[in-house]
N, C-alpha and C positions, 0 to 999 in steps of 0.2 A: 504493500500500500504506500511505501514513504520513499523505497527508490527502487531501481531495476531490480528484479528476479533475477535474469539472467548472469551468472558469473563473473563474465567479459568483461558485459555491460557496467554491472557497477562498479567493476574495479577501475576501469577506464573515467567512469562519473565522479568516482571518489580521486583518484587522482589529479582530474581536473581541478577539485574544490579543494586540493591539502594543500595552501603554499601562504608566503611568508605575509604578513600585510606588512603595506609600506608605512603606515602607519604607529608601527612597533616599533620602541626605542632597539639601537642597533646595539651590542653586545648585553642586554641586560639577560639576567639568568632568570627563565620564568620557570613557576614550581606547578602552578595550575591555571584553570579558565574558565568562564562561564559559556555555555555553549548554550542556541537553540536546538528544538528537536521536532520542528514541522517535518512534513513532507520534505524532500530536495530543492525541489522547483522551490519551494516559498522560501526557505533558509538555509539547505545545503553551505550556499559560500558564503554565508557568514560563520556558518558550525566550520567549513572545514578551513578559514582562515586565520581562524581561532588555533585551533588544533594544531595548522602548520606554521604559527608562530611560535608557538607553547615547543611542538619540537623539533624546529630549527633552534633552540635552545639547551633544550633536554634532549641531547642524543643518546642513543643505548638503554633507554631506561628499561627496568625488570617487569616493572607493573604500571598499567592504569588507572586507579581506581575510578568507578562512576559513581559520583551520588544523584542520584534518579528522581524526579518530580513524580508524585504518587497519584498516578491518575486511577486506579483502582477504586469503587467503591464501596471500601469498605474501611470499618473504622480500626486504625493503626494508629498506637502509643509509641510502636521501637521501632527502629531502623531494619529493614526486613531484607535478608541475606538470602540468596536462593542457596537449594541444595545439586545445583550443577557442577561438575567437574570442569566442564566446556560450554561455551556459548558458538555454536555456527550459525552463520549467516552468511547470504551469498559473496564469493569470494574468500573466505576463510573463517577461519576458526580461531578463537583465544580461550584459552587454558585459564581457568582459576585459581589462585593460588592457596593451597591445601592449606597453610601454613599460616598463615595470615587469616584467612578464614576462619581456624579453629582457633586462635586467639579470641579475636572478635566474638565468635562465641561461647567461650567458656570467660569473655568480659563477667567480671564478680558486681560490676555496674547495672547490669540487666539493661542497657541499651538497645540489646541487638538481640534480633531473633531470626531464627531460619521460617519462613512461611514462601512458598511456591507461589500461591496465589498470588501474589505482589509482583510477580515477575512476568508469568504464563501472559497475561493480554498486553505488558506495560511497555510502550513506546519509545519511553525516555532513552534508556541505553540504547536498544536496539537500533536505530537510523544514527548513532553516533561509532557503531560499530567498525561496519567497514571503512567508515574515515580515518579509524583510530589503527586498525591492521595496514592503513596504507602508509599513517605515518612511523608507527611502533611495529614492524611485520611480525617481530618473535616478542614482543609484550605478554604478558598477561593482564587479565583486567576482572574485575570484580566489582563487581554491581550491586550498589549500596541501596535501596529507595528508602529515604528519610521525610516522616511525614514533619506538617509546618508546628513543632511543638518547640517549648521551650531549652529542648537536649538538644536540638540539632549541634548546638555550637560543642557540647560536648560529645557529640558522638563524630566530628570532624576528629576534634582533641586526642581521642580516642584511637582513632583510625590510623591516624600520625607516627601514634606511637606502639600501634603492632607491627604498622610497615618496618619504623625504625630498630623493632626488635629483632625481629625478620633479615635487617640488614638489605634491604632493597632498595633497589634505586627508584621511583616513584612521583608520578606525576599526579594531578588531581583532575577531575573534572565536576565540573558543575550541570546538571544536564536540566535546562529548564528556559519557559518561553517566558515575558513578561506581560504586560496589561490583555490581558481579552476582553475585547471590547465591541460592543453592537447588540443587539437583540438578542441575534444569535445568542450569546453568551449570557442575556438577560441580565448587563452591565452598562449601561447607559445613562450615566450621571448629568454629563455636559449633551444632551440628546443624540442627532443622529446626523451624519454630514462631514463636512471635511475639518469644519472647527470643532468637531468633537473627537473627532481623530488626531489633532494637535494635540485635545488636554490630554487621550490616552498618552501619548510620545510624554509631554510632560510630567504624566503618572508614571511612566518609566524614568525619566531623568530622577525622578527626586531618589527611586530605588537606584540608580546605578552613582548617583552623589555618596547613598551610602558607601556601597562598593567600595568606589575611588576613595571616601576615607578613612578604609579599613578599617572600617567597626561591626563586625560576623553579630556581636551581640544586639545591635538594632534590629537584624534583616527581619525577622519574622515577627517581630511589633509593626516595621513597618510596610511588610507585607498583607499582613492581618487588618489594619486600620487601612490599608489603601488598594486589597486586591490587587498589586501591582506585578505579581509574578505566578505561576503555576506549581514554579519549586523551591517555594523560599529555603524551606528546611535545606533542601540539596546547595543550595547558593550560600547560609549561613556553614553549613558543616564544609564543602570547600575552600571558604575564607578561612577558617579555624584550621585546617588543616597544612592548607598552603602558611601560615604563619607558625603554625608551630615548627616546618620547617626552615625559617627564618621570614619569611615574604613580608616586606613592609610595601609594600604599594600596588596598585592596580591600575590598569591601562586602559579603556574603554576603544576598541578594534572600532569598530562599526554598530550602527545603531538604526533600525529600520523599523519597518510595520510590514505587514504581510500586503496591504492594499499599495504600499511600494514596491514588494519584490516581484507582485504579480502584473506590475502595468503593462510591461511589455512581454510578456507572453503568456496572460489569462487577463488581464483587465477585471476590475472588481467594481460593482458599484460602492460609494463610500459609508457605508454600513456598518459593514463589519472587519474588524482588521486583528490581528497580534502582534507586538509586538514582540522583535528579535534584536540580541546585540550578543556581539563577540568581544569578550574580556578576558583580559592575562593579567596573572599575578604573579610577583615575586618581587 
């Protein structure tokens, strides 16, 4: 549903979309990113410009981790770890790492739980996959979905420091779209039209100000009072995590809405939009 079936095809699509933006500071060491996770056509090359900035930085690393926007409907306290060995997808395969995993769950914190459900329908990794085999080929990646609770920032904390136990080299991701906005999504503050689709982008700005002033402990206060992202938890536990590896700063890549990415080849009435932005940290 989100990018080619065919093999070929989407390793040729994801290669298109993994490279450097020029918008990235040039030698700085990035640790992790906030990535969309629409379809391709709507956000592919912001997700994969993100990613191929993040590792034209980070070469070699061991593992990916994902933390996941929880689009499942159902209600989730912990951060919910699948019980897969591998994740395939067309074009390849990544390995989860046993090790790290079973830290994570024998956490005496009770954070973190294994439940399949959270993963079996969930979007958020999945269309982030192949981008991430095209930049990391022999990575591992492990797929966190964190719902928008007050642990997020501690279950980043957390993550950091099984990785670091582990001894891995490790990059972060943040896997989540920001404001949905229009009927559609039964979100319509500033009504319906192109000036309301500004305030959405501005509903995004004010969440990616947080971002930019690294503070993981605001995101999901100010995602909750302002619906302004799908995965706050996944965006707070990222930040906390990229910091605990040293990360003092973030970069804002690109910043769009879906009724931008589609003008020129889907055209949208201005209704309904998401926004998308691609950020690095370290």
């Amino acid at each position: 549903m989100f990018y080619p079936a065919d093999d070929g095809q989407c390793r040729a699509v994801a290669q298109q979309f993994v490279r450097v933006s020029p918008n990235a500071a040039a030698g700085k060491k990035w640790i992790g990113a906030i990535v969309p996770h629409a379809g391709w056509i709507c956000s592919g090359a912001i997700a994969g410009e993100a990613i191929g900035t993040l590792a034209a930085s980070a070469k070699g690393v061991d593992l990916v981790v994902v933390f996941g926007a929880v689009h499942t409907p159902i209600p989730l306290e912990r951060a919910a770890l699948a019980s897969h060995e591998a994740w395939q997808v067309p074009g390849g395969t990544s390995d989860v790492p046993g090790e790290v995993q079973g830290r994570l769950e024998a956490d005496a914190s009770q954070l973190f739980g294994v439940d399949d459900r959270f993963h079996t329908r969930e979007h958020a990794v999945e269309v982030e996959l192949p981008l991430i085999q095209r930049a990391w080929p022999t990575a591992m990646v492990l797929p966190i979905e964190v719902p928008l609770t007050e642990d997020a920032v501690e279950v980043g904390v957390r993550t950091a420091k099984a990785v670091q136990a582990a001894g891995l080299r490790a990059v972060y991701l943040a896997s989540s779209d920001l404001t949905h906005y229009g009927p559609s999504y039964q979100f319509t503050p500033a009504g319906v039209g192109l000036s309301a689709l500004e305030w959405a982008k501005e509903n995004d700005r004010r969440l990616l100000a947080v971002v930019t002033d690294m503070q993981p402990d605001r995101i999901v206060t100010e995602v909750r009072q302002r619906l302004s992202a799908c995965g706050g938890g996944a965006i707070a536990a990222t930040m906390a995590a990229a910091r605990e590896h040293g990360a003092t700063e973030a970069t804002v890549l690109r910043h769009a809405n879906s009724f931008e990415t589609l003008r020129d080849v889907a055209p949208q009435t201005p209704d309904n939009a998401v926004g998308y932005a691609g950020v690095v940290i370290g």
